[in-house]
C-alpha positions as CSV (number, residue, x, y, z in Angstrom):
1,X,50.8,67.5,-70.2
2,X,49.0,68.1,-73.6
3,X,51.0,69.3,-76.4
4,X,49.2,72.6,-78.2
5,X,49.4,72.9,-81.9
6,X,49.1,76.3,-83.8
7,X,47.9,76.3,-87.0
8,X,47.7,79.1,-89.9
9,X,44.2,81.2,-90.2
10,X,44.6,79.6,-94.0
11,X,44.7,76.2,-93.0
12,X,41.8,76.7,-90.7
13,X,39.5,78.1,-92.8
14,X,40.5,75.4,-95.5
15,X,39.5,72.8,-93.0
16,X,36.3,74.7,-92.1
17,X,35.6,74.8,-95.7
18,X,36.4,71.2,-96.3
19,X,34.2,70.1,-93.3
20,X,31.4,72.5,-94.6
21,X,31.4,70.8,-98.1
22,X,31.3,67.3,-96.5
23,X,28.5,68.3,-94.1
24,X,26.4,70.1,-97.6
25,X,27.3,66.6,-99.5
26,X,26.3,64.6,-96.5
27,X,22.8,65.8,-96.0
28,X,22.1,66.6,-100.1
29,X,22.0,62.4,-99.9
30,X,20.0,62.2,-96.9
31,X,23.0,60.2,-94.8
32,X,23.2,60.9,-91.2
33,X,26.2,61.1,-89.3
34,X,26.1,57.4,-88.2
35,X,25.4,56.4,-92.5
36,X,28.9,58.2,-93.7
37,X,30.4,57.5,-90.2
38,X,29.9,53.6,-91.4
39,X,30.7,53.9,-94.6
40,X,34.3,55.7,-93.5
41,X,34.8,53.5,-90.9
42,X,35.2,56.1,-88.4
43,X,33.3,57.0,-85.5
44,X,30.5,59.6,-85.7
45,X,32.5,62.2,-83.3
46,X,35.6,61.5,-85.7
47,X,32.7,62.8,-88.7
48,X,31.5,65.4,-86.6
49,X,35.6,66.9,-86.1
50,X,35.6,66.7,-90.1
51,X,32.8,68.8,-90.3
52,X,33.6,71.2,-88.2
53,X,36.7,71.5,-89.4
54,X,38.9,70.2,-86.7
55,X,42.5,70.5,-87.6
56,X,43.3,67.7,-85.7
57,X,41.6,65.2,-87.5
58,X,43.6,62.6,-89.8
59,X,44.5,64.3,-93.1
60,X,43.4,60.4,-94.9
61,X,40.6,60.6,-92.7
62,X,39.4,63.7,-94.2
63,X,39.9,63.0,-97.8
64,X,38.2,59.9,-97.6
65,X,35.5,61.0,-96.2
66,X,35.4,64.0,-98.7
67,X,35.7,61.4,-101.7
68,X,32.5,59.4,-100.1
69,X,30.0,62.0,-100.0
70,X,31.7,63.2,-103.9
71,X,33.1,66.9,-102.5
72,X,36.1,67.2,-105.2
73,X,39.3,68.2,-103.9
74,X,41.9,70.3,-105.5
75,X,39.1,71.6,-108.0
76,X,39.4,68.2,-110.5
77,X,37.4,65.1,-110.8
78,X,39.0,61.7,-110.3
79,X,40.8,62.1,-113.9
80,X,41.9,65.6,-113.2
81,X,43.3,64.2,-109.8
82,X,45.7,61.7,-111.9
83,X,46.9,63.9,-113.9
84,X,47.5,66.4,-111.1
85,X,49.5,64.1,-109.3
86,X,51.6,63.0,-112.3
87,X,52.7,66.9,-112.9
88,X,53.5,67.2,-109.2
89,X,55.2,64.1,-109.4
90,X,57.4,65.6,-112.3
91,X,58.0,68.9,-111.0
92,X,59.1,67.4,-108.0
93,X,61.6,65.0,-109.8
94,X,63.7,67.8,-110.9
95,X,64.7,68.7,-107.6
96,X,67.1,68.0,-105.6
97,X,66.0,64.8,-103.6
98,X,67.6,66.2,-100.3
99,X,68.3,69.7,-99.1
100,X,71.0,71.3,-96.9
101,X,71.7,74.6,-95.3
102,X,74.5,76.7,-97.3
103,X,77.8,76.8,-96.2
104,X,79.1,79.8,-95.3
105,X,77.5,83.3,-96.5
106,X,76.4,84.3,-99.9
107,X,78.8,87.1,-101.5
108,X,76.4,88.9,-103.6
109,X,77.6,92.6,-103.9
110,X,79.4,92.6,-107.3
Protein backbone atom coordinates (compact mmCIF):
# COMPACT_ATOMS: atom_id res chain seq x y z
CA UNK A 1 0.00 0.00 0.00
CA UNK A 2 1.09 3.56 -1.00
CA UNK A 3 2.20 5.86 1.57
CA UNK A 4 0.27 9.53 1.22
CA UNK A 5 2.19 12.59 2.05
CA UNK A 6 0.52 16.00 3.15
CA UNK A 7 2.18 18.96 2.38
CA UNK A 8 1.57 22.72 3.57
CA UNK A 9 -0.50 25.13 1.00
CA UNK A 10 3.03 27.22 1.35
CA UNK A 11 5.20 24.61 0.19
CA UNK A 12 2.86 23.92 -2.67
CA UNK A 13 2.55 27.01 -4.10
CA UNK A 14 6.51 27.45 -3.67
CA UNK A 15 6.88 24.39 -5.74
CA UNK A 16 4.26 25.66 -8.28
CA UNK A 17 6.15 28.77 -8.38
CA UNK A 18 9.54 27.12 -8.76
CA UNK A 19 8.26 24.80 -11.54
CA UNK A 20 6.57 27.97 -13.16
CA UNK A 21 9.96 29.87 -13.25
CA UNK A 22 11.78 26.72 -14.69
CA UNK A 23 9.03 26.20 -17.35
CA UNK A 24 9.29 30.58 -18.23
CA UNK A 25 13.35 30.02 -18.25
CA UNK A 26 13.00 26.87 -20.22
CA UNK A 27 11.10 28.11 -23.26
CA UNK A 28 12.74 31.98 -23.10
CA UNK A 29 15.95 29.72 -24.53
CA UNK A 30 13.92 27.76 -26.84
CA UNK A 31 14.85 24.18 -24.98
CA UNK A 32 12.29 21.56 -25.10
CA UNK A 33 11.55 19.26 -22.50
CA UNK A 34 13.86 16.48 -23.87
CA UNK A 35 17.03 19.59 -24.26
CA UNK A 36 16.90 20.54 -20.23
CA UNK A 37 15.73 16.84 -19.52
CA UNK A 38 19.44 15.92 -21.09
CA UNK A 39 21.18 18.49 -19.80
CA UNK A 40 19.78 17.43 -16.07
CA UNK A 41 20.08 14.06 -16.58
CA UNK A 42 16.65 13.33 -15.76
CA UNK A 43 13.97 12.04 -17.65
CA UNK A 44 11.48 14.36 -19.39
CA UNK A 45 8.41 13.20 -17.08
CA UNK A 46 10.92 13.86 -14.07
CA UNK A 47 11.09 17.74 -15.92
CA UNK A 48 7.59 17.82 -16.54
CA UNK A 49 6.88 16.96 -12.28
CA UNK A 50 9.35 20.03 -11.73
CA UNK A 51 7.25 22.13 -13.67
CA UNK A 52 4.32 21.47 -12.46
CA UNK A 53 5.28 21.67 -9.32
CA UNK A 54 5.15 18.19 -8.04
CA UNK A 55 6.11 18.00 -4.44
CA UNK A 56 7.40 14.78 -4.79
CA UNK A 57 10.11 15.49 -6.96
CA UNK A 58 13.87 15.32 -5.61
CA UNK A 59 14.67 18.59 -3.73
CA UNK A 60 18.55 18.36 -5.74
CA UNK A 61 16.60 17.52 -8.60
CA UNK A 62 14.82 20.69 -8.59
CA UNK A 63 17.51 23.06 -7.82
CA UNK A 64 19.57 21.83 -10.48
CA UNK A 65 17.37 22.03 -12.87
CA UNK A 66 16.42 25.58 -11.64
CA UNK A 67 20.33 26.56 -11.76
CA UNK A 68 20.34 25.20 -15.64
CA UNK A 69 17.81 27.25 -17.11
CA UNK A 70 19.38 30.43 -14.61
CA UNK A 71 15.93 30.87 -12.36
CA UNK A 72 17.82 32.26 -9.01
CA UNK A 73 16.85 30.80 -5.91
CA UNK A 74 16.65 32.42 -2.54
CA UNK A 75 16.47 35.89 -4.39
CA UNK A 76 20.65 36.08 -4.83
CA UNK A 77 22.94 35.36 -7.73
CA UNK A 78 25.66 32.67 -7.39
CA UNK A 79 27.71 35.24 -5.07
CA UNK A 80 24.79 36.10 -2.97
CA UNK A 81 24.19 32.32 -2.62
CA UNK A 82 27.80 32.03 -0.84
CA UNK A 83 27.43 34.42 1.24
CA UNK A 84 23.91 33.22 2.20
CA UNK A 85 25.06 30.02 3.10
CA UNK A 86 28.06 31.22 5.11
CA UNK A 87 25.52 33.43 7.48
CA UNK A 88 23.38 30.35 7.84
CA UNK A 89 26.21 28.42 8.49
CA UNK A 90 27.12 30.90 11.47
CA UNK A 91 23.88 31.34 12.85
CA UNK A 92 23.53 27.85 12.94
CA UNK A 93 26.91 27.35 14.80
CA UNK A 94 25.71 29.00 17.78
CA UNK A 95 23.29 26.56 18.59
CA UNK A 96 23.09 23.86 20.30
CA UNK A 97 24.31 20.93 17.99
CA UNK A 98 21.52 18.52 19.50
CA UNK A 99 18.17 19.21 21.07
CA UNK A 100 16.14 17.43 23.86
CA UNK A 101 12.74 17.73 25.35
CA UNK A 102 12.76 19.50 28.86
CA UNK A 103 12.66 17.71 31.87
CA UNK A 104 9.95 18.18 33.91
CA UNK A 105 7.60 21.40 33.75
CA UNK A 106 8.60 24.96 33.50
CA UNK A 107 7.75 27.03 36.85
CA UNK A 108 7.11 30.35 35.40
CA UNK A 109 4.60 32.18 37.82
CA UNK A 110 6.80 34.34 39.93
Amino acid sequence: MKKTRTYSPYALEAARILGTEVARARRERRWTHKDLAARAGITPTTLRKVESGAPTVGLGTAFEVAALVGVRLFDVDAKGLSEVATRSRDRLALLPQRVRKPEGSVKDDF
